[in-house]
N, C-alpha and C positions, 0 to 999 in steps of 0.2 A: 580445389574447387575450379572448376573450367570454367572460364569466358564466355558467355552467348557469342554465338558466330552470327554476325550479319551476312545475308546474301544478296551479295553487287549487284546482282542482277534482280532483287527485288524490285516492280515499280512502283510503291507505295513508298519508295526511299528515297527524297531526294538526294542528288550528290554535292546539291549547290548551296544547299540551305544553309544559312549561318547564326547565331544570338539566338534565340528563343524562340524562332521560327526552326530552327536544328535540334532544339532541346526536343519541342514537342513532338516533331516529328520522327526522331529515334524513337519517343515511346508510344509511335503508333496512334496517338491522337489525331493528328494527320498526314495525310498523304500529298508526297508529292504534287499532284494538281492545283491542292490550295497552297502547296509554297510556292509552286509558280505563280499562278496567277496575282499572290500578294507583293511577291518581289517584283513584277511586272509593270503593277499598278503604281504603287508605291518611288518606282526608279521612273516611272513616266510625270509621276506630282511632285518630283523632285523633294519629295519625305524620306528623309533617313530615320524619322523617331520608330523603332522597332514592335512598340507596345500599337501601332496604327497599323503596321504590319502584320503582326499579330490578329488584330481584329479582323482584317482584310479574310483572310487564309479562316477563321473560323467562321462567318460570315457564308466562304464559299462550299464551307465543310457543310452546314446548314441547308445550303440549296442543295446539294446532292443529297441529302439526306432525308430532301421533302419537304422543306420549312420553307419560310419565306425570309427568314429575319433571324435574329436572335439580340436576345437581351444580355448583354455584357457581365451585368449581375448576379445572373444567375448560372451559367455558360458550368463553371468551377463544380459547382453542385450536381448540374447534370449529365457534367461528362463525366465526372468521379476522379480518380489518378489526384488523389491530393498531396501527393511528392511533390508534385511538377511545380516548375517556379511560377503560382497563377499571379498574375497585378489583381492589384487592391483596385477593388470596381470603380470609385471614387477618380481615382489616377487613370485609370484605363480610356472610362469615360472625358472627361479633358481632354487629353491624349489625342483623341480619333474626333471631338467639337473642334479642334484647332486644326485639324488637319485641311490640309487643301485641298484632299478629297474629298471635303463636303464643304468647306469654306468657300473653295475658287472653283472647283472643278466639280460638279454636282454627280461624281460616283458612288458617293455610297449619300445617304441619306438617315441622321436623328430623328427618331419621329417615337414623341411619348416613352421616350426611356428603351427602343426598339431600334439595331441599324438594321438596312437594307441597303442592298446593290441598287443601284437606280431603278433598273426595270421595272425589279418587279415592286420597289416602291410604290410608282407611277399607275402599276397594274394593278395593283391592291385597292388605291382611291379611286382608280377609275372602274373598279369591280362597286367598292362602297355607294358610290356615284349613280350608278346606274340601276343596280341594285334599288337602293332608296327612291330614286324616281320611278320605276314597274311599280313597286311597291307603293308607293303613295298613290297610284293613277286606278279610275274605280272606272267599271264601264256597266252600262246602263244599256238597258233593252226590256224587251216584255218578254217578263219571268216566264219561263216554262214549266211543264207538271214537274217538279223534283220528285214526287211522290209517284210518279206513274214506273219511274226506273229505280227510284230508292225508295221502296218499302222501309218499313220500319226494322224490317230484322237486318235493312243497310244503315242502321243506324251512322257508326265511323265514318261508313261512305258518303253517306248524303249530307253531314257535315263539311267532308270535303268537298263537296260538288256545289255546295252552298257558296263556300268560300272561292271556288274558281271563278264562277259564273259571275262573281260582281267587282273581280278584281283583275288588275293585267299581268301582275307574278301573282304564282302557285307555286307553295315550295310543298309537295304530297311526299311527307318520309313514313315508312315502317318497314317492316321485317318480311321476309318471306313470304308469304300465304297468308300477308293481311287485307289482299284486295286491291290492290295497287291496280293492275292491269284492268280489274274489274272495273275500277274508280274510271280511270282512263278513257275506256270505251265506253264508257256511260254518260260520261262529261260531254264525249266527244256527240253524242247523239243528242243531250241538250241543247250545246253551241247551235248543232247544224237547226236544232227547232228552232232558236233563240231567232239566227239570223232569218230563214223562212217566214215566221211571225212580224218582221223587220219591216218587212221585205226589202233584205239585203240578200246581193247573191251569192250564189252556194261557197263556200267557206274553203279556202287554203288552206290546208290543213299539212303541215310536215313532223314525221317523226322521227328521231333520229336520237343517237348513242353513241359512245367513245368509240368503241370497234363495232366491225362489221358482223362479226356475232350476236355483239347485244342487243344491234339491230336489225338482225334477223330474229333472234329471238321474240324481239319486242314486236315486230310484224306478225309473225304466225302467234302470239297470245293475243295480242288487237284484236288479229281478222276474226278467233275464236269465239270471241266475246261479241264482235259485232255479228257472226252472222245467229247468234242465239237471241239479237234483238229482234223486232216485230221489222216484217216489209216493208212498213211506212218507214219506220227511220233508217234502216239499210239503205231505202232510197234518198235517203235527204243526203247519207255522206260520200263523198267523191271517193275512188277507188283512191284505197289508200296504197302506200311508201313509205317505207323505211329507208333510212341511210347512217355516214356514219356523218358526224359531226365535221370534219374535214373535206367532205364530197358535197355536205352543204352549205356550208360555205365558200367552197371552190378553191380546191389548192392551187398552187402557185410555183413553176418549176424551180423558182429563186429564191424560193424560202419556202419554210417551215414552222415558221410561224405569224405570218401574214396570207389573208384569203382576199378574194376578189369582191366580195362581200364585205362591209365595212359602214363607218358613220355616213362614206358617201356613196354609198351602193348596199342600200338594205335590202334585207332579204325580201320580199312580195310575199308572204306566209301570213295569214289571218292568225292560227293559232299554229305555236310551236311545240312539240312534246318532245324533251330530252329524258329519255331513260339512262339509269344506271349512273347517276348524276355524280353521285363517290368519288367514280373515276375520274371526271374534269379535273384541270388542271386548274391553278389561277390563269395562266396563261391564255389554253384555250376559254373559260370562261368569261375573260376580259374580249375577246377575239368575238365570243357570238354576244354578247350583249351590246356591242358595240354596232352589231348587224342587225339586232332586231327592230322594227318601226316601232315609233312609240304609242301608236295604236293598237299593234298585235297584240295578243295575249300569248305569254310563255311559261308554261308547267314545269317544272321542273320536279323530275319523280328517283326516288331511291333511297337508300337504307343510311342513316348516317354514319351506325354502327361498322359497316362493313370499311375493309382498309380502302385506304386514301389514295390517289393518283399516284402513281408511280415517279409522275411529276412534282414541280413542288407545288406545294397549298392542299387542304382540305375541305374546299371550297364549301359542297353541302353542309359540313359537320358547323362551320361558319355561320351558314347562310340560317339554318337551325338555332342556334347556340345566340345571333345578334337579333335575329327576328322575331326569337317565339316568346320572349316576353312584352315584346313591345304593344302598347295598343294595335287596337284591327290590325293583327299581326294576318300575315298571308301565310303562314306553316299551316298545315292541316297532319295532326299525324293520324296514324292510323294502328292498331296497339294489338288487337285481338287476330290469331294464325286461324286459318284455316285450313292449309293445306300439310302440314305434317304433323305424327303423330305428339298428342301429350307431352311425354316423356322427353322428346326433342325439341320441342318448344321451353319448357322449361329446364332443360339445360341450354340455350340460347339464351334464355332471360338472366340464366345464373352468369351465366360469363360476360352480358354485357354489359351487367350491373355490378361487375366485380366482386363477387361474391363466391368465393372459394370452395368454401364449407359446403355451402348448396351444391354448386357441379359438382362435386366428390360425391354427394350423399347421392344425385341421382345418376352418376354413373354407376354405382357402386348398388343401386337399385337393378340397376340391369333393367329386363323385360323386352317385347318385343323387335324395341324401337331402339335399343341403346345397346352394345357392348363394349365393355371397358379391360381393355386388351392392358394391365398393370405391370409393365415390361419395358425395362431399359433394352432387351435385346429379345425380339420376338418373329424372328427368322423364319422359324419352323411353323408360327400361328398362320404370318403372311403367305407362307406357302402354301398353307391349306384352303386361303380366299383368294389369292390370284391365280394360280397356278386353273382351277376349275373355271375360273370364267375368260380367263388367255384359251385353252384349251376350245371352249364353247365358242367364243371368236373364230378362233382357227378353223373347227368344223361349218361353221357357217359361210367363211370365205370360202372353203373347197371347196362350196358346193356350189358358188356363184350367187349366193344369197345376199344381194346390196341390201336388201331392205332388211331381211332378219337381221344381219352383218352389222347393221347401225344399230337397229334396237336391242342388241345385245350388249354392243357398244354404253349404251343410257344404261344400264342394268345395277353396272359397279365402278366406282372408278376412285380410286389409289390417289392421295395427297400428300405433296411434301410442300415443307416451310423453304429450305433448300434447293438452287440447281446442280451444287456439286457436293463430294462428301458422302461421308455414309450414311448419312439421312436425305441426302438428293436427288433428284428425281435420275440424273445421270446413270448411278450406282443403281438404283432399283429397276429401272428400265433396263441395265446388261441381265441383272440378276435374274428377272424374269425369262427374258430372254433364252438364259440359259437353262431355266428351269425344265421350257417350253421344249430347248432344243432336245434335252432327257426324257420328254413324254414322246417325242415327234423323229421324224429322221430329217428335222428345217436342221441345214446346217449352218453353226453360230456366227458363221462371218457374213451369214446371208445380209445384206442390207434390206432388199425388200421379200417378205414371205408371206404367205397366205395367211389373213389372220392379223398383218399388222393396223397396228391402230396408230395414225398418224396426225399431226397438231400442226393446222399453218401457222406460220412467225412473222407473216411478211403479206400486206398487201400487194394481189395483186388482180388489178384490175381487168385484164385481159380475156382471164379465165373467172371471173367474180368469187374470187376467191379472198376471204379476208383474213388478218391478224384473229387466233382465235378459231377457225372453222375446223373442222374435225372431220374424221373420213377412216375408212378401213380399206385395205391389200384385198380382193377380190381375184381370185382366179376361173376366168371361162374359159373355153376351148384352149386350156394350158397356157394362155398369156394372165398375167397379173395387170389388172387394172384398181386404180383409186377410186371406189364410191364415197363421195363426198356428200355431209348433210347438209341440206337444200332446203329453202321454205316453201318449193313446192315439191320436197321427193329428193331421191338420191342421185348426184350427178356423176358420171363415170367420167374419169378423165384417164390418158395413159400416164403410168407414172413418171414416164422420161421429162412431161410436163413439169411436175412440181419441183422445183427449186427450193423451196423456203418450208422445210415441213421438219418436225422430230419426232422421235416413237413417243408412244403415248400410253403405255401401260400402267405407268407413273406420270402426272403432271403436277406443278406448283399451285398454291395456293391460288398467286395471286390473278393465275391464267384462270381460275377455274370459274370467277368473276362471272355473272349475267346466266351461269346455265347452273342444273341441276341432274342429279342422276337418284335412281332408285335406292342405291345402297352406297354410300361414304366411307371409304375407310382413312382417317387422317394419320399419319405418321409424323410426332410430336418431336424436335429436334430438342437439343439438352437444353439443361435450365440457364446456360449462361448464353444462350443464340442470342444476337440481338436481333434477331426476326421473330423472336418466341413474344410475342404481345398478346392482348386482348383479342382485338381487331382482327388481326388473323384465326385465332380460335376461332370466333365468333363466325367470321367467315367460313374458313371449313365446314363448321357443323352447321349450317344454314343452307349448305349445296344440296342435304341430302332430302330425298321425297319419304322415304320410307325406313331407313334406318340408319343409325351412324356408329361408326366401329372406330373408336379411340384407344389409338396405342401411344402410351406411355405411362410413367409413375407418376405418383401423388405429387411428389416433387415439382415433375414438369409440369403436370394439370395447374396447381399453385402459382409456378410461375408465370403462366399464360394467361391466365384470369387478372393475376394482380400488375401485370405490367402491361399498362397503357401506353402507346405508341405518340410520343411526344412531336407534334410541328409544332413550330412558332409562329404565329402568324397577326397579326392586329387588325383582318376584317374582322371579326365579331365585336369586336369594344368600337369598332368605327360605326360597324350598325348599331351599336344600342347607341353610342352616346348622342346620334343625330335624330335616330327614328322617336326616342322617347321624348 
């Protein structure tokens, strides 16, 4: 029998770890970062007891993980590996109450049977805090027609618009194609009657999203919606803006998580709208609540279902989950799709309601809106759908077509759980590639060719180019230029410009966030990923407008539905136990 070989040069190993901070981290429970930081902490509060050490280093496993907290008790259970030497909860908890890190030196914080790192302790009650006072504050004016923009067949909507209009938080959650943006732009034509009727004047009105995509996105669905209202209220609202959530509150060249915007410089905004709300962070959401006057009104709109900030907290699923019970609750949901077909909506519904049996039966239904590609290796299937619309890219760029170029671009687009690996978008982005380079004579070390589909990573302001924006390799007069999607049209820029971009034949899940394309194809990573959750299925299949192509086996389908993407976090027990 052979030895496992460690590799030295792994950095998920520490070298320095030692007692049970060493144990767990040979078995990969954690990684060097949290044995730093816990040895760090620990040798600065002059604590040697190891079992506080311990807590520390999982504590930090947690916030990378997206959590805000974690409960000691349960810790054993949901990381699994029941070899490992775990402490009896009992002991553990003691352990880290006596500790000086929360005794003397207020670094981690006890709070209901939950530790946290101070921060985002702090950010948590001051999220519950603030939250609960929008939430309790009702603002008063002369009612406007609700019935002249929300007919009765806007039933959902005009529930919603009921509840904004008389309260100063809006939490507006639903799915895809339930009206959200409808609700939004039709709110926003109340406000501006509400205030006119006042006679108060014309209304501040800001929009704004995590990235500069979703609020691009959310700008050109607005303006849509508004200009299909009547001329009188087009004229009541001010030309509208979108931005991202960090541009309105004004960053800061010395941090990154403080804006210039704050409890002593609030933002001037009558009414706030935050799209794509999922994403927020606790972090940033402690950060604009903190900037909003407490006269404004602020909407908060998006899916709760879809995955959670890449950050820690799951701030909407929260804000949801503490609010929606409570008397004159401010959540408005919104339940019934509109925009894709049947068959796609109900498998949405099946996976976000965990319900296994169901997805299976209507993938396995097939029809026009769904195919279920039943395949741990389906090589040959993918060639036959990427291969034809890289190709139909490619001819659109030759020919200098920015605008076909893009909307060819929206037609299909390729999802992985993965950025590396042979489910990653890395591997499938050469793959195609090469596929490509076998229909074409593009040679395969080309970096930029005609036909590439490119994904910014990186704000940058210079060129208005955001985290998120998308773009194709266009060739005119034999030089390659980037046409970039624009909210008013496609922007050419030279490629020697863009700095922060990857191919995009393949992208992740969790980039795919805030947009939508006509046809979906999701590539399902194996059943032991721990990226393979709900949330992300749910997500995937909810990008697409018109049809959604799922590869994988029963197996993997099952897995994804039935496992729920676990934070930890205690705003929602903080909202219900104060608000009720």
């Amino acid at each position: 029998m052979t030895a496992p070989v460690t590799d030295p040069a792994d950095w998920r190993r520490s070298v320095v770890a030692t007692g049970l901070l060493r144990t767990f981290n040979e078995a990969g429970v954690l990684e060097a970062a949290d044995v730093l930081v816990a040895q760090r902490l620990t040798a600065l509060a002059e604590d040697a007891e190891e079992l506080v050490a311990l807590a520390v280093a999982f504590v930090v496993r947690a916030v990378r993980g997206g959590s805000v907290c974690i409960d000691l008790a349960e810790v054993a259970g949901q990381v699994g590996s029941p070899d490992l030497p775990w402490p009896q909860p009992a002991q553990w908890l003691q352990a880290v109450s006596e500790s000086p890190l929360v005794t003397d030196q207020p670094v981690l914080h006890l709070d209901a049977g939950l530790l946290y790192l101070d921060r985002y302790w702090i950010e948590e009650c001051r999220v519950a805090e603030d939250v609960l006072a929008l939430a309790g504050a009702h603002r008063s004016g002369t009612p406007p027609d609700i019935g002249r923009l929300f007919p009765d067949s806007y039933a959902e909507q005009r529930g919603a618009a009921e509840v904004a209009l008389s309260r100063a938080l809006t939490v507006l959650t639903g799915g895809p194609g339930t009206g959200k943006t409808t609700t939004v732009a039709r709110l926003l034509a109340l406000l501006a009657e509400q205030a006119e009727l006042d006679g108060r004047p014309r209304l501040r009105i800001a929009l704004a999203a995590p990235t500069g995509k979703a609020a691009a996105r959310l700008l050109e669905a607005v303006r849509t919606e508004v200009n299909a209202l009547s001329p009188v209220d087009r004229e009541r609202l001010p030309e509208l803006a979108a931005t991202t959530l960090h541009r309105l509150l004004g960053s800061r060249p010395d941090t990154s998580s403080r804006f210039r915007h704050n409890r002593d410089n609030r933002l001037a905004h009558d009414v706030i709208v935050v799209d794509e709300t999922s994403m927020v962070s606790l972090t940033m959401m402690a950060r604009l609540l903190e900037a909003v006057r407490p006269e404004s009104r602020l909407v908060l709109v998006g899916d709760s279902d879809q995955l959670a900030s890449v950050e820690a907290g799951a701030v909407l699923a929260d804000l949801v989950d503490g609010l929606d019970s409570t008397t004159d609750s401010p959540v408005a949901r919104l339940i019934t799709p509109h925009r894709f077909g049947e068959s796609i909506g109900a498998l949405a519904n099946a996976i976000r309601t965990g319900d296994g049996d169901a997805a299976l039966a209507v993938l396995a239904a097939g029809g026009d809106n769904i195919e279920w590609v039943d395949s741990g290796d389906a090589s040959g299937i993918l060639r036959k759908v990427v291969v034809p619309h890289a190709l139909k890219l490619r001819e659109a760029a030759v020919l200098g077509a920015a605008g076909p170029a893009l909307a060819t671009l929206e037609e299909h687009r390729m999802l992985c759980a993965h950025r590396r690996g042979r489910y990653g978008v890395a591997y499938w982005n050469h793959q195609i590639e090469r596929w490509l380079a076998e229909h074409t004579d593009m040679p395969l070390w080309a970096p930029w060719y005609p036909g590439r589909p490119v994904l910014v990573t990186a704000n940058d302001y210079g060129l208005g180019l955001y985290n998120g924006d998308i773009g194709v390799a266009v060739q005119r007069d034999g030089v390659l230029r980037a046409a970039m999607a624009g909210p008013n049209g496609p922007v050419e820029l030279a490629i020697g410009r863009l700095a922060d971009v990857e191919t995009m034949h393949a992208m992740t899940i969790h980039k795919s966030q805030g947009s939508q394309a006509a046809e979906v194809t999701v590539l399902l990573p194996p059943e032991d990923s721990r990226l393979l959750t709900r949330e992300l299925f749910y997500t995937a299949v909810t990008r697409a407008r018109q049809k959604v192509r799922v590869v994988g086996t029963a197996d993997q389908v099952r897995a994804a539905v039935g496992r729920q993407a676990v934070r930890a976090s205690g705003l929602a027990n903080r909202l219900r136990a104060v608000a009720r």
